[in-house]
C-alpha positions in Angstrom: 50.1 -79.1 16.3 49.1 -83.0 17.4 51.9 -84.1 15.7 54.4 -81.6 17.2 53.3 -82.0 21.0 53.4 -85.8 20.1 57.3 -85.4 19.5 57.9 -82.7 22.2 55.9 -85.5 24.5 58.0 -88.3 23.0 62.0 -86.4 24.0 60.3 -85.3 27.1 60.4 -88.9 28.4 63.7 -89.4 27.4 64.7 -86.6 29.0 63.2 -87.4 32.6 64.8 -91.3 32.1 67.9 -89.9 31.4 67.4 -87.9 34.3 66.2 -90.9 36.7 68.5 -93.4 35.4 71.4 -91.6 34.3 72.3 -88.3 36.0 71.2 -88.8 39.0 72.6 -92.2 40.2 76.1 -90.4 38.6 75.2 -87.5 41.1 74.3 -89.9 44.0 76.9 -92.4 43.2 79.5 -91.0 41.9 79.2 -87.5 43.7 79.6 -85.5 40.1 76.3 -83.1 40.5 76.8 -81.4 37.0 74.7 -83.9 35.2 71.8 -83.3 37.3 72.2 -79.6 36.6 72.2 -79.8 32.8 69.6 -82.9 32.0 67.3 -81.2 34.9 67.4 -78.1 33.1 67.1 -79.4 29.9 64.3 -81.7 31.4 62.6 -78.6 32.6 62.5 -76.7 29.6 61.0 -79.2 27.9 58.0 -80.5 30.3 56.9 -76.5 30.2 56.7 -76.8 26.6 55.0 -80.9 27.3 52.5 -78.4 29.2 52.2 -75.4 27.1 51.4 -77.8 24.0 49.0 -79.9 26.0 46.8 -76.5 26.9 47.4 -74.9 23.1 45.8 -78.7 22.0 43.4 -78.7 24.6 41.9 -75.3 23.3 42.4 -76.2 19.6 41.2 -79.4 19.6 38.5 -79.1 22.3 39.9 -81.8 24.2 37.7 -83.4 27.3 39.2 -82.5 30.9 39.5 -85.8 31.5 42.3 -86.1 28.5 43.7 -83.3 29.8 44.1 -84.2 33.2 45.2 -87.7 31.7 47.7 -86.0 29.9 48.8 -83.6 32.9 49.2 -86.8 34.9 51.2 -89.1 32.3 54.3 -86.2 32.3 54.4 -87.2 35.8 55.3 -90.7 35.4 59.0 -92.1 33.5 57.4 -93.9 30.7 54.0 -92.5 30.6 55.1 -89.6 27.9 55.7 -92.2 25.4 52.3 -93.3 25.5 50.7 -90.4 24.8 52.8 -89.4 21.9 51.4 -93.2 20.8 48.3 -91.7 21.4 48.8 -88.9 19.3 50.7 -90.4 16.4 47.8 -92.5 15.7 44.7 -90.6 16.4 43.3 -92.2 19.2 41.9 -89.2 20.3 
């Protein structure tokens, strides 16, 4: 399941750069909303699973609530997903 979250963690930041650096300066820029509309959702969909995964591990893996909340917090920042699928790939858990 580790290794699973660790990929869905890993497109997740892509997905929120692309939406940052890509869609919305065409939005803004370019006034052409429809690229917002389709990363966003595609963003959204997956930083529900980012969190869905993160709880399932929690549980499974009894997790501290410090990692957790770690976890919770690095889907909040643009890069911070591909440091916790680093995390994960190699088992510094």
């Amino acid at each position: 399941m580790k290794n699973f979250f660790g990929k869905v963690a890993f497109v997740e930041g892509i997905s929120y750069l692309l939406l940052l650096l890509v869609a919305m300066p065409i939005k803004y820029l370019l006034h052409i909303p429809e690229p917002v509309k389709y990363v966003g959702w595609a963003h959204g969909v997956l930083f529900i699973a980012y969190i869905v995964l993160l709880l399932a591990c929690a549980f499974t893996y009894r997790w501290k609530v410090v990692q957790v909340l770690t976890f919770f917090f690095a889907s909040l920042l643009p890069f911070a997903p591909f440091w916790v699928e680093k995390k994960l790939r190699t088992n510094e858990l």
